[in-house]
NUZAGU-325750 format. One record per residue: z, y, x of N, C-alpha, C, O, CB in turn; residue number from 1. Coordinates in steps of 0.2 Angstrom, whole numbers, plus 5000, padded with zeros to 4 digits. Glycine has a CB too. Example, Ala and Ser with C-alpha at 12.3 -4.5 7.8 and 13.67 -1.06 7.14 Angstrom:
BEGIN
ATOM|n_c3|n_c2|n_c1|ca_c3|ca_c2|ca_c1|c_c3|c_c2|c_c1|o_c3|o_c2|o_c1|cb_c3|cb_c2|cb_c1|nr
ATOM|5039|4972|5066|5039|4978|5062|5039|4984|5066|5042|4983|5071|5045|4978|5057|1;
ATOM|5035|4989|5064|5036|4995|5068|5039|5000|5064|5040|5006|5067|5029|4997|5070|2;
//
This chain:
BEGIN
ATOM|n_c3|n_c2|n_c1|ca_c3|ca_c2|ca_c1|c_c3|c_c2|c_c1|o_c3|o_c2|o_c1|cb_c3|cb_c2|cb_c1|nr
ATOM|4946|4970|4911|4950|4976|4911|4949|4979|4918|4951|4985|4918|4957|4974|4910|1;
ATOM|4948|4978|4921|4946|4979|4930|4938|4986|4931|4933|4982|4932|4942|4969|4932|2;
ATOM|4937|4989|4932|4934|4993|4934|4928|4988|4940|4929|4984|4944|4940|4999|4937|3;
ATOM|4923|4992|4937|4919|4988|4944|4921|4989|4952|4919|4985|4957|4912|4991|4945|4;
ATOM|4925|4994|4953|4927|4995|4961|4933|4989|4961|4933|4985|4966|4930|5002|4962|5;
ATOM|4938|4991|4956|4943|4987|4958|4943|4980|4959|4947|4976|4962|4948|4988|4954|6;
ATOM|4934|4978|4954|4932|4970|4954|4930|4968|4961|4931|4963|4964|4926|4968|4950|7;
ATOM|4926|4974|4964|4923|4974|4969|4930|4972|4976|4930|4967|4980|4919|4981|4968|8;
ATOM|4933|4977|4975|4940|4978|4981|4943|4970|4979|4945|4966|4983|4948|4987|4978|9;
ATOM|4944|4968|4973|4948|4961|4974|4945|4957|4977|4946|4954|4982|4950|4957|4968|10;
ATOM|4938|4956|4973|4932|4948|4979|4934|4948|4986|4935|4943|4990|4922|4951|4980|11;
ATOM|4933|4957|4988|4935|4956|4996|4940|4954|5000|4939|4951|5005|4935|4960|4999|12;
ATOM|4948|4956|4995|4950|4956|4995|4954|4947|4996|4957|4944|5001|4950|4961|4991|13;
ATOM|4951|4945|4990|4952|4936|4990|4949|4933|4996|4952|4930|5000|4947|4931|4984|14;
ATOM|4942|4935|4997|4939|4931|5003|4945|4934|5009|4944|4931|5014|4929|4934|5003|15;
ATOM|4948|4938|5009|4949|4938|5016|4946|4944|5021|4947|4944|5027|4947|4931|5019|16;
ATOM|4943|4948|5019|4940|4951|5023|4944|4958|5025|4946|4962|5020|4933|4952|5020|17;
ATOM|4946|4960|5032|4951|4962|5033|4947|4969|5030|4951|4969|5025|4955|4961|5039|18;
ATOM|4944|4973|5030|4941|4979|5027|4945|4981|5019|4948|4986|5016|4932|4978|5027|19;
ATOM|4944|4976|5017|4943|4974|5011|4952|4974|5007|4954|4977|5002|4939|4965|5012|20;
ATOM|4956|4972|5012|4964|4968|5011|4965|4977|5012|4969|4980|5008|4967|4959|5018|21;
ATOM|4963|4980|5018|4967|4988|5022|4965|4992|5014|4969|4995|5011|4962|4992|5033|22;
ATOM|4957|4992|5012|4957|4996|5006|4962|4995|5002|4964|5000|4999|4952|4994|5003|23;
ATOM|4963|4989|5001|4969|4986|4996|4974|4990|4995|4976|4992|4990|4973|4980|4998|24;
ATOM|4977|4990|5002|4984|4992|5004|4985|5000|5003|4989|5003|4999|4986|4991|5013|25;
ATOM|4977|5003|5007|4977|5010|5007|4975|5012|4998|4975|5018|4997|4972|5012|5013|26;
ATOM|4974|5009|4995|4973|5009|4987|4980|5011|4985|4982|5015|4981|4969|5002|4984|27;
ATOM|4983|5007|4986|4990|5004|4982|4997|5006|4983|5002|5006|4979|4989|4998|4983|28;
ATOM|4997|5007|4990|5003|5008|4993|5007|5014|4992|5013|5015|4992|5001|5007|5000|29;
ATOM|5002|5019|4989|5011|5025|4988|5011|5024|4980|5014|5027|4977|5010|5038|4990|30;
ATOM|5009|5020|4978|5009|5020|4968|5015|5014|4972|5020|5018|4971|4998|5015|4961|31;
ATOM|5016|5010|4975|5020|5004|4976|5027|5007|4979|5032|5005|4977|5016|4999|4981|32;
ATOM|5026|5013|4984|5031|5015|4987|5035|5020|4982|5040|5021|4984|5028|5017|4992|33;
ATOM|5032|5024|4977|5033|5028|4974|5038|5024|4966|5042|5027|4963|5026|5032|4973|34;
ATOM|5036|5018|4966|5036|5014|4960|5046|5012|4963|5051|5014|4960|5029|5006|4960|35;
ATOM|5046|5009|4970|5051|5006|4974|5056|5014|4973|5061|5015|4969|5046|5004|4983|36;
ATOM|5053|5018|4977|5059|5023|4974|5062|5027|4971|5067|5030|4974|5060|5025|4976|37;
ATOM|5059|5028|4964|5061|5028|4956|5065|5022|4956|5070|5023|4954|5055|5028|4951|38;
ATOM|5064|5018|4957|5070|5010|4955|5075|5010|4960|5081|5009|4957|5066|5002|4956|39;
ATOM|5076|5011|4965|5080|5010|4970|5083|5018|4973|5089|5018|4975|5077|5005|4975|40;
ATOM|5080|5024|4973|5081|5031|4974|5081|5028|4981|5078|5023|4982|5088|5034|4972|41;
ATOM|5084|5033|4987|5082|5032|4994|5087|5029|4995|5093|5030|4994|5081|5039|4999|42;
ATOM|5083|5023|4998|5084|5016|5001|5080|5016|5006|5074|5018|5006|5083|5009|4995|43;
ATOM|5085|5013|5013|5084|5013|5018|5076|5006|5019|5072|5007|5024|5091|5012|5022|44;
ATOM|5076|5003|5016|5071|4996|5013|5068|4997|5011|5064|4992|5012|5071|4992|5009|45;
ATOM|5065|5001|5008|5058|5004|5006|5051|5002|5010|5046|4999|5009|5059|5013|5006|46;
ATOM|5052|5005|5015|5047|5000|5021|5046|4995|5020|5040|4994|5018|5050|4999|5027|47;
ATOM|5053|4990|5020|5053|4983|5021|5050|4981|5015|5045|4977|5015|5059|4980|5021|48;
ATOM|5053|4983|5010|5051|4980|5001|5044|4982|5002|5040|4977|5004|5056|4985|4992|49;
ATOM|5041|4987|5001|5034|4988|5003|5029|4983|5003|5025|4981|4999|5033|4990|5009|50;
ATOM|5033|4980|5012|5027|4977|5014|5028|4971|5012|5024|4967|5014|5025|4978|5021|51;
ATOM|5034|4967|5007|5035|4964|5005|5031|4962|4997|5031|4957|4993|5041|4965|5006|52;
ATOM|5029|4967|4996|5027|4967|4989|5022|4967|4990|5019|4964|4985|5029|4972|4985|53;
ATOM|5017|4970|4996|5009|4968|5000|5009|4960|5001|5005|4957|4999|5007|4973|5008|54;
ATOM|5012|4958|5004|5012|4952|5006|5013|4947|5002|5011|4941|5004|5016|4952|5010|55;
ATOM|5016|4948|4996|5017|4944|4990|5008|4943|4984|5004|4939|4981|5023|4949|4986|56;
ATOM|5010|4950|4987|5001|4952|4982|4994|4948|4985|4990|4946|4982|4999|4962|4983|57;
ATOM|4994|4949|4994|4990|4946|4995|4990|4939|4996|4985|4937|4997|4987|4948|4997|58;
ATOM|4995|4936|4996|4996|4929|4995|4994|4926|4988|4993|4921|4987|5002|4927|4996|59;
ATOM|4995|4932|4982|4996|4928|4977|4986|4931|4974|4985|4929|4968|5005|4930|4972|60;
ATOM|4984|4933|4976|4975|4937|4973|4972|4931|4972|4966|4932|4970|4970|4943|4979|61;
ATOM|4973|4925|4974|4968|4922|4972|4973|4918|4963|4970|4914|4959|4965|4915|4981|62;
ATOM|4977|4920|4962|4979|4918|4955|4980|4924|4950|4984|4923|4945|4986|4914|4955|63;
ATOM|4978|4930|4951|4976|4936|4949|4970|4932|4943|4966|4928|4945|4974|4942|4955|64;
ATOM|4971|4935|4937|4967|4932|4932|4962|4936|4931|4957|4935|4931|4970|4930|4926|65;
ATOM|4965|4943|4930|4961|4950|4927|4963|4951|4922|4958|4954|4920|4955|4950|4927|66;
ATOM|4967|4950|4918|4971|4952|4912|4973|4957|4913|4974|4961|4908|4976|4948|4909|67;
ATOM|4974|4960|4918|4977|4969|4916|4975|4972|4921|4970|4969|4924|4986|4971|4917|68;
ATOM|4976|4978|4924|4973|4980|4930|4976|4978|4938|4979|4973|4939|4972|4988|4929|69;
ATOM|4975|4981|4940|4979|4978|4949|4984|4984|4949|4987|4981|4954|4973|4978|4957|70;
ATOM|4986|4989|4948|4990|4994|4947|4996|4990|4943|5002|4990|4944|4985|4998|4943|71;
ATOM|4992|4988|4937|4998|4983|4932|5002|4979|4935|5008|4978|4936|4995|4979|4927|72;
ATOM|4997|4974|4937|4999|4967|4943|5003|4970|4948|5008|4966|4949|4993|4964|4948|73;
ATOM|5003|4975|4953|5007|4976|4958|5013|4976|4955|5017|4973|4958|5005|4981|4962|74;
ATOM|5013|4980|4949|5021|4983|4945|5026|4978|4945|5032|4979|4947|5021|4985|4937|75;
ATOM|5022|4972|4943|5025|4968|4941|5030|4963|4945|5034|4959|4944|5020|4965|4938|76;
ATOM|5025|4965|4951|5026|4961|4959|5031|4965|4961|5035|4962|4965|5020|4962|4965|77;
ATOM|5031|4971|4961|5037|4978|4965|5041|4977|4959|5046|4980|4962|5033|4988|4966|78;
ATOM|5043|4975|4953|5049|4975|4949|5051|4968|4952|5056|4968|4955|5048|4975|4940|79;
ATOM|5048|4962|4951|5050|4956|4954|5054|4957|4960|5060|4956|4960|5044|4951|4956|80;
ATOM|5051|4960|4965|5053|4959|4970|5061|4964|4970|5067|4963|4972|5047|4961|4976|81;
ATOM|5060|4968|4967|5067|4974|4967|5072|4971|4962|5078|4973|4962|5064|4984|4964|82;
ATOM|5070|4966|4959|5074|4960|4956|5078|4957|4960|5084|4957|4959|5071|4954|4953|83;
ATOM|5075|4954|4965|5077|4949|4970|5078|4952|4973|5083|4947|4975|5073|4945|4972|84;
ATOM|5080|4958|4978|5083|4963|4980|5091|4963|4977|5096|4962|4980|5080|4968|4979|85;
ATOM|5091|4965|4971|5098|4965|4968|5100|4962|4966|5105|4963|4963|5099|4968|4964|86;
ATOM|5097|4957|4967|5102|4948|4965|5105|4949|4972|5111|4950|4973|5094|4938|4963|87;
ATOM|5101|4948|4977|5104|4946|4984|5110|4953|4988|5115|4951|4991|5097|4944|4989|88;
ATOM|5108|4960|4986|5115|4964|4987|5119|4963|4981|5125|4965|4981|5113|4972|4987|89;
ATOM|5118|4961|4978|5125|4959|4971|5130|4953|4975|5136|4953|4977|5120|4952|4961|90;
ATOM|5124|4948|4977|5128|4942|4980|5132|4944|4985|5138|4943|4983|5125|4937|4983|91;
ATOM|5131|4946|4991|5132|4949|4995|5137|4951|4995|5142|4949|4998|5128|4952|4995|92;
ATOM|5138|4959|4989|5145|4960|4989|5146|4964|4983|5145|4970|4982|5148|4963|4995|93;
ATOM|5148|4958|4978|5148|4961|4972|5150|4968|4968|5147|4972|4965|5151|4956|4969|94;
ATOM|5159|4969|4971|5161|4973|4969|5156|4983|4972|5154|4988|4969|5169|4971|4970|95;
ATOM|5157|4982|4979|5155|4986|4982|5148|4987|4982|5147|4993|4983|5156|4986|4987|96;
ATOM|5143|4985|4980|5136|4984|4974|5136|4990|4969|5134|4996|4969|5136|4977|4969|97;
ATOM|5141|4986|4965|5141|4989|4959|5144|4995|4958|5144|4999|4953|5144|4985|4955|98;
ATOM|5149|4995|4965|5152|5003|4964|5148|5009|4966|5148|5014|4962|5157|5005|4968|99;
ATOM|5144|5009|4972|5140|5012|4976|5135|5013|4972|5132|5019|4972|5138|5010|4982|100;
ATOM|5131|5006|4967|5123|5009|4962|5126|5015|4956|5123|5020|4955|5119|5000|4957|101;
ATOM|5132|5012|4951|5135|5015|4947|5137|5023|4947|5137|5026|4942|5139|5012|4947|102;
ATOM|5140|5025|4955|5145|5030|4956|5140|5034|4962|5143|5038|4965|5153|5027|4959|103;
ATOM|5134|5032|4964|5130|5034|4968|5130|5041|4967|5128|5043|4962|5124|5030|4967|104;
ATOM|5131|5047|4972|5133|5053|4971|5135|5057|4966|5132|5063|4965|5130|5054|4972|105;
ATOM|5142|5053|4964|5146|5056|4960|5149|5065|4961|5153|5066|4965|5151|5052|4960|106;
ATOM|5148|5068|4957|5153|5074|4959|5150|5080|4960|5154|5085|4960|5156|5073|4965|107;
ATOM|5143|5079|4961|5137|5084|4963|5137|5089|4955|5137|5087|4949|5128|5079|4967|108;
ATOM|5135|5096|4958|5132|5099|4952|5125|5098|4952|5123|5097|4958|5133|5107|4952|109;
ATOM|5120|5098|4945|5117|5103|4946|5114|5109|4950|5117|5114|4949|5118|5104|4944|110;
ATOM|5110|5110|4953|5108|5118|4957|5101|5120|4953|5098|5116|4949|5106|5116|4967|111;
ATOM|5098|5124|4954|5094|5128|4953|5087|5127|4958|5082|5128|4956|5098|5134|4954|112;
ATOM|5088|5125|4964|5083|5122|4967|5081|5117|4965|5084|5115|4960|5085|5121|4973|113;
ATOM|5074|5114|4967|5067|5108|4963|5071|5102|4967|5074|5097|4964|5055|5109|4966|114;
ATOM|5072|5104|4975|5076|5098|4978|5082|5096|4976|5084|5090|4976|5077|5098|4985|115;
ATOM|5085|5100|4974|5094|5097|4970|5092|5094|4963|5095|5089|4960|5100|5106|4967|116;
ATOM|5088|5098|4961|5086|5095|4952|5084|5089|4953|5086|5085|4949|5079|5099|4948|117;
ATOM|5079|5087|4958|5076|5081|4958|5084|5075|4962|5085|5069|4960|5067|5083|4965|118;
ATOM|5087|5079|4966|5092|5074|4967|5096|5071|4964|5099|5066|4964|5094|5075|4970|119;
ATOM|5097|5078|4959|5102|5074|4954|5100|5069|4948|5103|5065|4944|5106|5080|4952|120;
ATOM|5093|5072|4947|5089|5066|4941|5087|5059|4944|5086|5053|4942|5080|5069|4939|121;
ATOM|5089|5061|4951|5089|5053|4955|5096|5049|4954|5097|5044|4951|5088|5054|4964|122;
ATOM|5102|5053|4957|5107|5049|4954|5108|5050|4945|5111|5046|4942|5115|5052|4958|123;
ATOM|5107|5053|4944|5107|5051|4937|5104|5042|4934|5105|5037|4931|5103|5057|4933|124;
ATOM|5099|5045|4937|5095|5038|4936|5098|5031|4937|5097|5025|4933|5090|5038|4942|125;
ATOM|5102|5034|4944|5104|5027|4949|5109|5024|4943|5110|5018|4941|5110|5030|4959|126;
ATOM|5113|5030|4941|5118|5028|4935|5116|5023|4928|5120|5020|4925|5119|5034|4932|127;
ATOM|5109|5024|4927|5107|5019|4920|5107|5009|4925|5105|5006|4930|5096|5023|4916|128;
ATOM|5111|5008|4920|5109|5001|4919|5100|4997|4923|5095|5000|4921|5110|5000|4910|129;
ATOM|5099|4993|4929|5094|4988|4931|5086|4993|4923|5082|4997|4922|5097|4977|4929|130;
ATOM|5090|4986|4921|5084|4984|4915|5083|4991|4912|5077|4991|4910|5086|4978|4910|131;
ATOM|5087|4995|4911|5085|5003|4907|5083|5005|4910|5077|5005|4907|5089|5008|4906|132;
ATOM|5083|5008|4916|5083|5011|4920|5074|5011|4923|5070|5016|4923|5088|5010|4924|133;
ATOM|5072|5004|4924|5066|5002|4924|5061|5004|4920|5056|5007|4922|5066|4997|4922|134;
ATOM|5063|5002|4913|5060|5005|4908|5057|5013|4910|5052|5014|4912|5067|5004|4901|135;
ATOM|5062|5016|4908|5061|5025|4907|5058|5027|4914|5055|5032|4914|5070|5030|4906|136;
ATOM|5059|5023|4920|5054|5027|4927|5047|5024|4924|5042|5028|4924|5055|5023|4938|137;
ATOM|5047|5017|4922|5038|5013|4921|5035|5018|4915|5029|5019|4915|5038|5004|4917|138;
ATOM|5040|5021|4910|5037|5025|4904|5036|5032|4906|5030|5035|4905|5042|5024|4898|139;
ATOM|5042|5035|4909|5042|5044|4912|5037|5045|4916|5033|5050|4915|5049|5047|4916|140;
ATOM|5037|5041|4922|5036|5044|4926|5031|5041|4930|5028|5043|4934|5041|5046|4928|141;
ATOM|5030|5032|4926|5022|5030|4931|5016|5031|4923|5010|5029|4922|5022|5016|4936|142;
ATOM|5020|5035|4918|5016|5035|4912|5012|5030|4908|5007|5031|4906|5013|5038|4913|143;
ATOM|5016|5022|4908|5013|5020|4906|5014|5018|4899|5019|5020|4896|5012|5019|4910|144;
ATOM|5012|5013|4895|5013|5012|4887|5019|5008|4886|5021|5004|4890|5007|5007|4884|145;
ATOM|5021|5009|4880|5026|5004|4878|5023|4995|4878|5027|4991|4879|5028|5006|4870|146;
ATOM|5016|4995|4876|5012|4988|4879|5011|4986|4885|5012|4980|4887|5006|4987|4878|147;
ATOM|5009|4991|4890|5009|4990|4898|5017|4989|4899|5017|4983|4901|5006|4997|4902|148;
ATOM|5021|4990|4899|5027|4991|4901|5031|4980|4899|5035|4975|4901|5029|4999|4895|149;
ATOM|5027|4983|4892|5030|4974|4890|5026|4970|4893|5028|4967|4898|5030|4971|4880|150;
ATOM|5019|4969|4893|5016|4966|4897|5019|4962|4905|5020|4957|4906|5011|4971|4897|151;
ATOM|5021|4969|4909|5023|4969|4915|5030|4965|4916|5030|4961|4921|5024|4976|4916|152;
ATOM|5035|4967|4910|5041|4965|4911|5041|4958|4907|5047|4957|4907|5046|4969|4908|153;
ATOM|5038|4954|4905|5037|4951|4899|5043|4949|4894|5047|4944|4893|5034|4945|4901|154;
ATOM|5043|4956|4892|5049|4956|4885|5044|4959|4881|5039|4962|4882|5056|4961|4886|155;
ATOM|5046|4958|4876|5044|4960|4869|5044|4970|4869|5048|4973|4872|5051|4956|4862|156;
ATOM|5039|4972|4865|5039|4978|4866|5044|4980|4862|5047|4985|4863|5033|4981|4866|157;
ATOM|5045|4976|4858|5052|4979|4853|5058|4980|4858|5060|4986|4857|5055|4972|4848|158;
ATOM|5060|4977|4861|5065|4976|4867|5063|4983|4871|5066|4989|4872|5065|4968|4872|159;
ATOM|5057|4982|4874|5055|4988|4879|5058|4995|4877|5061|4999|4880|5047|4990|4879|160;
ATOM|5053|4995|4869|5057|4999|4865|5063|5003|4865|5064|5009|4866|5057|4996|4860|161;
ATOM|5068|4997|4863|5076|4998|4862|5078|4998|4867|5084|5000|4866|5080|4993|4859|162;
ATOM|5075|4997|4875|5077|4996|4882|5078|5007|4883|5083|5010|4885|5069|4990|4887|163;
ATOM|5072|5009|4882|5069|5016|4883|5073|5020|4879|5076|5025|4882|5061|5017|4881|164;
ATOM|5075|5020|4872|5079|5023|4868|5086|5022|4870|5089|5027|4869|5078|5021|4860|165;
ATOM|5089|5018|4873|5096|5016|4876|5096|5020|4883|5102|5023|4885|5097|5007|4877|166;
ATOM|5090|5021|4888|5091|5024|4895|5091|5033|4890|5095|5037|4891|5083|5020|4904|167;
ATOM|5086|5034|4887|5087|5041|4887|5093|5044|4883|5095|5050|4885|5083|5043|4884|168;
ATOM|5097|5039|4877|5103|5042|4875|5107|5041|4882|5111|5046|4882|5106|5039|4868|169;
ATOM|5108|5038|4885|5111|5037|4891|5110|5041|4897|5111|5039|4902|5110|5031|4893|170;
ATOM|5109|5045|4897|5106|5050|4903|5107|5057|4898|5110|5062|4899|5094|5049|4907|171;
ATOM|5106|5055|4892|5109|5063|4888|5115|5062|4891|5117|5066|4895|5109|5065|4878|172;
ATOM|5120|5057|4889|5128|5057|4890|5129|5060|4898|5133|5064|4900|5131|5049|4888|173;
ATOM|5126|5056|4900|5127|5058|4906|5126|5063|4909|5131|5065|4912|5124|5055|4909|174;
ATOM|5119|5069|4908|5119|5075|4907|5124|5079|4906|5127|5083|4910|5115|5076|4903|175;
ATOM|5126|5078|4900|5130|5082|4895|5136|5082|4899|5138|5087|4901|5132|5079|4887|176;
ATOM|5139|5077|4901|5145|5075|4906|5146|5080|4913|5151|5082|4915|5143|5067|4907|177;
ATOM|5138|5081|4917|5140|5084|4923|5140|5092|4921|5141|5096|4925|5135|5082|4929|178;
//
């Protein structure tokens, strides 16, 4: 599944060669950063998770199989990790978590401007449920298949499915609502 470059960028990549690992990063990194803040909206962490999600990745290249592309693989690493993020703010402080992801700029209209539109499709977002919400940024907006998607998450594409039809009737209500 791998492209000859991207075969090429992993070898170097495994062996260690620091050319090789920076291509990596500079390959990869706003698809990863871009991934991070569709899931989380502006989070001061983004930085951190980043290079958390590089650092995962190249520790983990030498058990990279090649079953999907490295694009795919990262996703998979940047959903893991933004998992393990919200397990540990949950712990943390459950109720105030749950209020601030849920209620995350409540109150706001609509505007007419691309930056208000875009903000408010962000807190809308922030509004859908983890696992929905996932779904509909991996399908809307990194474009990818209802198989890539299951692949990634390893849930049944049936679920993926019923995951995507649940975040969009959910964001209509929500629409309809503001």
């Amino acid at each position: 599944m791998l492209s000859r470059e991207e075969q090429e960028l992993l070898e170097g990549a495994k062996a260690g060669r620091h050319r090789a690992l920076r291509q990596f990063y500079g390959t990869y990194q706003g698809q990863v950063r871009a991934h991070l803040f569709r899931l989380l909206g502006p989070d001061c962490e983004i930085d951190d998770l980043t290079q958390i999600v590089f650092a995962r990745a190249f520790n983990a290249l030498g058990s990279f199989q090649g079953n999907s592309t490295l694009s795919t693989w990262l996703y998979r690493i940047t959903a893991n990790t933004t998992h393990n993020l919200l397990r540990q703010r949950f712990r943390r402080d459950r109720v105030k978590t749950a209020l601030n992801w849920f209620n995350a700029g409540r109150g706001t209209a609509v505007q007419s401007s691309r930056v208000e539109a875009r903000d408010e499709a962000h807190r809308l977002l922030q509004r859908l449920r983890p696992d929905l919400r996932e779904v509909f940024v991996l399908y809307h907006y990194e474009g990818l298949t209802l198989q890539e998607i299951s692949d990634i998450l390893g849930k049944p594409v049936s679920t993926v499915g019923d995951r995507l039809t649940r975040a969009r009737k959910k964001l209509r209500e929500l629409v309809s609502a503001s």
